[in-house]
N, C-alpha and C positions, 0 to 999 in steps of 0.2 A: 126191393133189394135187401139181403141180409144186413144186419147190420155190426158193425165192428168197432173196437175201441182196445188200445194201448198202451201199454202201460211200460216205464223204461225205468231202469236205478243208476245211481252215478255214484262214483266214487269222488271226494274231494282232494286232491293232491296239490301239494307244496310244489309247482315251478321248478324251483329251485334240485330238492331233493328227492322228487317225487315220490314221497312220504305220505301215507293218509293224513289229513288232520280234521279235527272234530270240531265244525263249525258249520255244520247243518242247521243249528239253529239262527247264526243270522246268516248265512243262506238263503233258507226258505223265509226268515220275514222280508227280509230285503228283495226277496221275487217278488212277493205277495205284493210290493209296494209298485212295480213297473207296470207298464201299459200293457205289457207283454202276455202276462198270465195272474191268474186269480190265487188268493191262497190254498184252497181248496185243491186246485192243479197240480199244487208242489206241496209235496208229502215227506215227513221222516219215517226213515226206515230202522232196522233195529241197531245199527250202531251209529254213531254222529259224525263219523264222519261220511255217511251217503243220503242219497236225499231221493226222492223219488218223483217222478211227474204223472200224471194221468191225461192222456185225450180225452175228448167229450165222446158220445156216439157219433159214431161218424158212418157215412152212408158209402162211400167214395176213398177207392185210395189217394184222390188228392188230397179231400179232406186229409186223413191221416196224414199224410206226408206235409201239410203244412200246417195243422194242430205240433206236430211234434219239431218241424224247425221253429216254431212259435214259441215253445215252453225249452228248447233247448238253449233260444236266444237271453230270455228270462233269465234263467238259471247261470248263464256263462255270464252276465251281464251283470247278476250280483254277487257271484262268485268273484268275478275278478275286485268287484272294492273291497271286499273282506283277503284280497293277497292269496287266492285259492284260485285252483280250476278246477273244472268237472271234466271224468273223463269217462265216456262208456266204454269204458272194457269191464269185460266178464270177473274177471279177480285184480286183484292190487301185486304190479309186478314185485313189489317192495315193502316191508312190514316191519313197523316195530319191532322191538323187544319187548315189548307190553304191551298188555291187551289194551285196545282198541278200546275210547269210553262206548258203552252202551246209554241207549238213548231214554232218559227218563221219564218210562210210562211204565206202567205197573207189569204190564206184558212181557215187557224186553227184561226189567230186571227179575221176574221171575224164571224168564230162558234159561238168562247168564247162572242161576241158584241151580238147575236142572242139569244143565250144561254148559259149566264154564271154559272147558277148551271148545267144546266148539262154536258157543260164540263168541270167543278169541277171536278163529278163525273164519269168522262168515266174514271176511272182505270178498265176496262175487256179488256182483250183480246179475241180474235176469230181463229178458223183456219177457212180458206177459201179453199175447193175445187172446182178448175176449169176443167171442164171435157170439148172435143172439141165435136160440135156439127156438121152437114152440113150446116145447114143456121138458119138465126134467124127467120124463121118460122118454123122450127121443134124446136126450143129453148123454143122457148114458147108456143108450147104443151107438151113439157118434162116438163117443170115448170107445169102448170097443172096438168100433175100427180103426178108426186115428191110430190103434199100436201099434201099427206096424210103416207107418212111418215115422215117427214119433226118432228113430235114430237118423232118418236122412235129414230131417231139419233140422236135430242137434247139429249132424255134422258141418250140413250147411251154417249153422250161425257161431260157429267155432271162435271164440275172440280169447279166449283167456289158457294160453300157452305158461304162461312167466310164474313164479311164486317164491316168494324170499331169494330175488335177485339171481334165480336161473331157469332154465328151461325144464320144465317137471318133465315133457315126452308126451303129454299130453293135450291136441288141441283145444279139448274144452277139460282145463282142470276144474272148472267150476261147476261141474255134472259131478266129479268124482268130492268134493267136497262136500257139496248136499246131499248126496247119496247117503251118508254116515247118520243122517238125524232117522227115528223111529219109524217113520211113513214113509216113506220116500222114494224116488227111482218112478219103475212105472207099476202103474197101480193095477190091482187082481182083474179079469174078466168077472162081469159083474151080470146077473142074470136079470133085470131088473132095477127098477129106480128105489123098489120097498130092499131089496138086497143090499144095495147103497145102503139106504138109510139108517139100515140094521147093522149094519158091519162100521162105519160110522158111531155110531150110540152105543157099540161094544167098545169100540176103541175109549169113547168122550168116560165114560161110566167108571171103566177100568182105572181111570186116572194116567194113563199111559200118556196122552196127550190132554193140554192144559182146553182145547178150543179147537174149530173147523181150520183154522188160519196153520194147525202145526200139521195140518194133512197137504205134505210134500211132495205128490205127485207130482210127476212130468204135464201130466192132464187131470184137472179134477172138472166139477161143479162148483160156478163161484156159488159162494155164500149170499154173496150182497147183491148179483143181477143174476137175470134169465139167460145163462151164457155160457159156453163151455169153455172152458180156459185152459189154453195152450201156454206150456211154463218150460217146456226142454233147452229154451232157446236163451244163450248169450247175449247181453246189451250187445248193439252192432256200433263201430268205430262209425260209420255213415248213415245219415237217413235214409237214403236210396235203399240198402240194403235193406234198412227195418220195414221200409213200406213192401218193398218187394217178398219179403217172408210173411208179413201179415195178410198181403192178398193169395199167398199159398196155403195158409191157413184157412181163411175165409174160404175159397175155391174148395181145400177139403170138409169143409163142413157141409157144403154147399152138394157136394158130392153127394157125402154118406146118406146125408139128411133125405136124398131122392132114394137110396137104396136101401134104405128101411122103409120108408113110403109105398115099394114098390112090393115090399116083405123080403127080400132077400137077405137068406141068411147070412152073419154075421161069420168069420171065419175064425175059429178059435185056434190062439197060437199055445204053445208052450211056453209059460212063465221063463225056464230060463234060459230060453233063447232069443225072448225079446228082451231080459236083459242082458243076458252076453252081446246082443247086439248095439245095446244105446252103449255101453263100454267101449265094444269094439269103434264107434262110432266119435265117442269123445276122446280115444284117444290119438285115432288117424282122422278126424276130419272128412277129407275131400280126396286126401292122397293114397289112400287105400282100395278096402272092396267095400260093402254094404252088401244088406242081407235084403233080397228082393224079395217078391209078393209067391215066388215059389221055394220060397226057406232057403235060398242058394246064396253065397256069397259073390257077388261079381264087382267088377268095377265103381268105383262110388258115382262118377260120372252116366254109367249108365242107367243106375238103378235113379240117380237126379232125373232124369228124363224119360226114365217110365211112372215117377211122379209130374211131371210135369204133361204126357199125353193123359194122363187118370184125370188129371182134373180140369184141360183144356175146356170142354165143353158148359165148366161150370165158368170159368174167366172169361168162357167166350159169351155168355148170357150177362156177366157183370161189366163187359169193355176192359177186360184188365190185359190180355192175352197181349197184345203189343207192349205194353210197358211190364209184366212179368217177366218176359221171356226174354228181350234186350235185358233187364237187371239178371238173369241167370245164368245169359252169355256173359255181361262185363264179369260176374263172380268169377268164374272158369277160368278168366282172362285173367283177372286183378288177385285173383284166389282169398282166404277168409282172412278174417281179422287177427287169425292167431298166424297166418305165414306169414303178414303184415310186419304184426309185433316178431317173429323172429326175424326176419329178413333185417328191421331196422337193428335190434339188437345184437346182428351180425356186423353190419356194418357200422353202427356208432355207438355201439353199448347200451346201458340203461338208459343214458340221456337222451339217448334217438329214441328210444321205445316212452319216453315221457312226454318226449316233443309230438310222437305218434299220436300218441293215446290223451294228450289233455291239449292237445296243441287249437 
């Protein structure tokens, strides 16, 4: 069976005022110290006040799904001594007047010298799905095709509506805010893994980017495993929801990987209409239309379940196909993370969207 691994970022928020504050550092030692999770598991991220967790490989989405209430447990457990909570939503409804401390390693303060309004501004979090590949020439014809879903599961993991205390209009502002760094968005059709590689070492050479880590793709090739990594997607308010987008991940990989096997060509879109589409997609969510596998805009709900028949066959080989597809329906139901947070914000202001999101 493929294999899969997770990856989540938290914001640290004041209770009280639901204010970022910068205490990832005893945070993450204070995880390090529970029964709960290793230090290794719990990561800092580029600003101090978000912290990071990693699953191990895992074979099974139950593994994932109880790897990640494991290191959630951790985390919320020594957040709450240091008078903090973690909250996975995709951005910080709420922000300073002043930028945010960055997290002291040689990387992050070189960012903030490159870019200091925007790493002001990087309070979003991401989940990252890692899925294992055979080589990084089938990795990057899997990216290939992945692009043309790449906006229905933005839309689906929609969690970060809110930003400096209102409603931006958009269900995933946290796509529209990374989008702004140099690489970013969805990355070129790529003819080859030596194509990659070359387009990459022009960028590193150039001095444009510092290291592989500033290449912002929605989907790249990780650096550090044999994996193709899915990044379009929102932290989710629920585990459910994160387990159930990472076995649609996996399923699509799962897919493509058989149709390049089989040599079937790879179907080349137009650059900007898969990105008008991940836009279109971050900023209506689930409530709109989506651009389906025939360049047509329809319903978001339908184009969700013409992903979900494409890669039945690969959930039905891994046992996922009953638990998918109940979490696809409660979404539909319960709708995303970002109607969530407006819903509560309609009914009890910022405090209900604090109590939501760190609750």
């Amino acid at each position: 069976m493929t294999t899969i691994g997770v990856e989540e970022e938290y914001l640290l928020l004041d209770p009280a005022t639901g204010l970022p504050v910068p205490l990832a550092g005893k945070v993450r030692a204070a995880a390090g110290w529970t029964p709960f999770a290793t230090g290794q598991e719990v990561q800092s991220e580029l600003l101090q006040a978000q912290v990071e967790v990693a699953t191990p490989v895992c074979d099974t989405l139950e593994e994932v799904g109880s790897h990640l209430l494991r290191l959630r447990h951790a985390v919320w457990t020594a957040a709450e001594r240091h008078g903090c909570r973690p909250s996975p939503c995709g951005t910080s409804p709420q922000r300073h007047d002043r930028p945010e401390a960055v997290t002291d390693e040689a990387r992050y303060r070189a960012m903030r010298s490159q870019a200091p309004q925007l790493v002001a501004e990087q309070l979003v979090n991401g989940m990252h799905v890692h899925v294992a590949v055979p080589s990084r020439e089938e990795g990057i014809q899997i990216m290939n095709r992945l692009l043309v879903w790449l906006p229905t599961l933005t839309a689906m993991s929609a969690n970060s509506p809110l930003w400096d205390g209102h409603d931006t209009g958009f269900a995933s502002w946290r796509t529209v805010v990374f989008s702004r760094w140099p690489v970013s968005g969805m990355p070129p059709y790529f003819q080859d893994v030596a194509d990659y590689d070359r387009r990459v070492q022009r960028l590193l050479k150039s001095g444009l980017i510092a290291d592989i880590g500033q290449l912002y793709w929605v989907i790249r090739l990780s650096a550090r495993y044999p994996t193709v990594e899915v990044r379009c997607l929102d932290v989710q308010l629920r585990v459910d929801d994160a387990v159930m987008l990472a076995g649609l991940v996996r399923a699509l990989v799962t897919t493509e990987l058989e149709a390049v096997s089989a040599g079937a060509p790879a179907p080349e879109w137009h650059p900007e209409l898969l990105r008008a589409g991940l836009w279109h997609a971050a900023r209506h969510g689930l409530n709109d239309t989506l651009v389906d596998l025939e360049r047509n805009t329809r319903p978001a709900e339908d184009v969700l379940f013409d992903l979900l028949r494409h890669v039945t066959p690969a959930l039905d080989a891994a046992g996922d196909t009953q638990q998918v597809t109940a979490l696809i329906h409660r979404l539909l139901q319960d709708r995303t993370g970002a109607d969530r947070q407006r819903a509560a914000l309609a009914e009890g202001g910022l405090q209900a969207v604090t109590d939501l999101i760190a609750g």
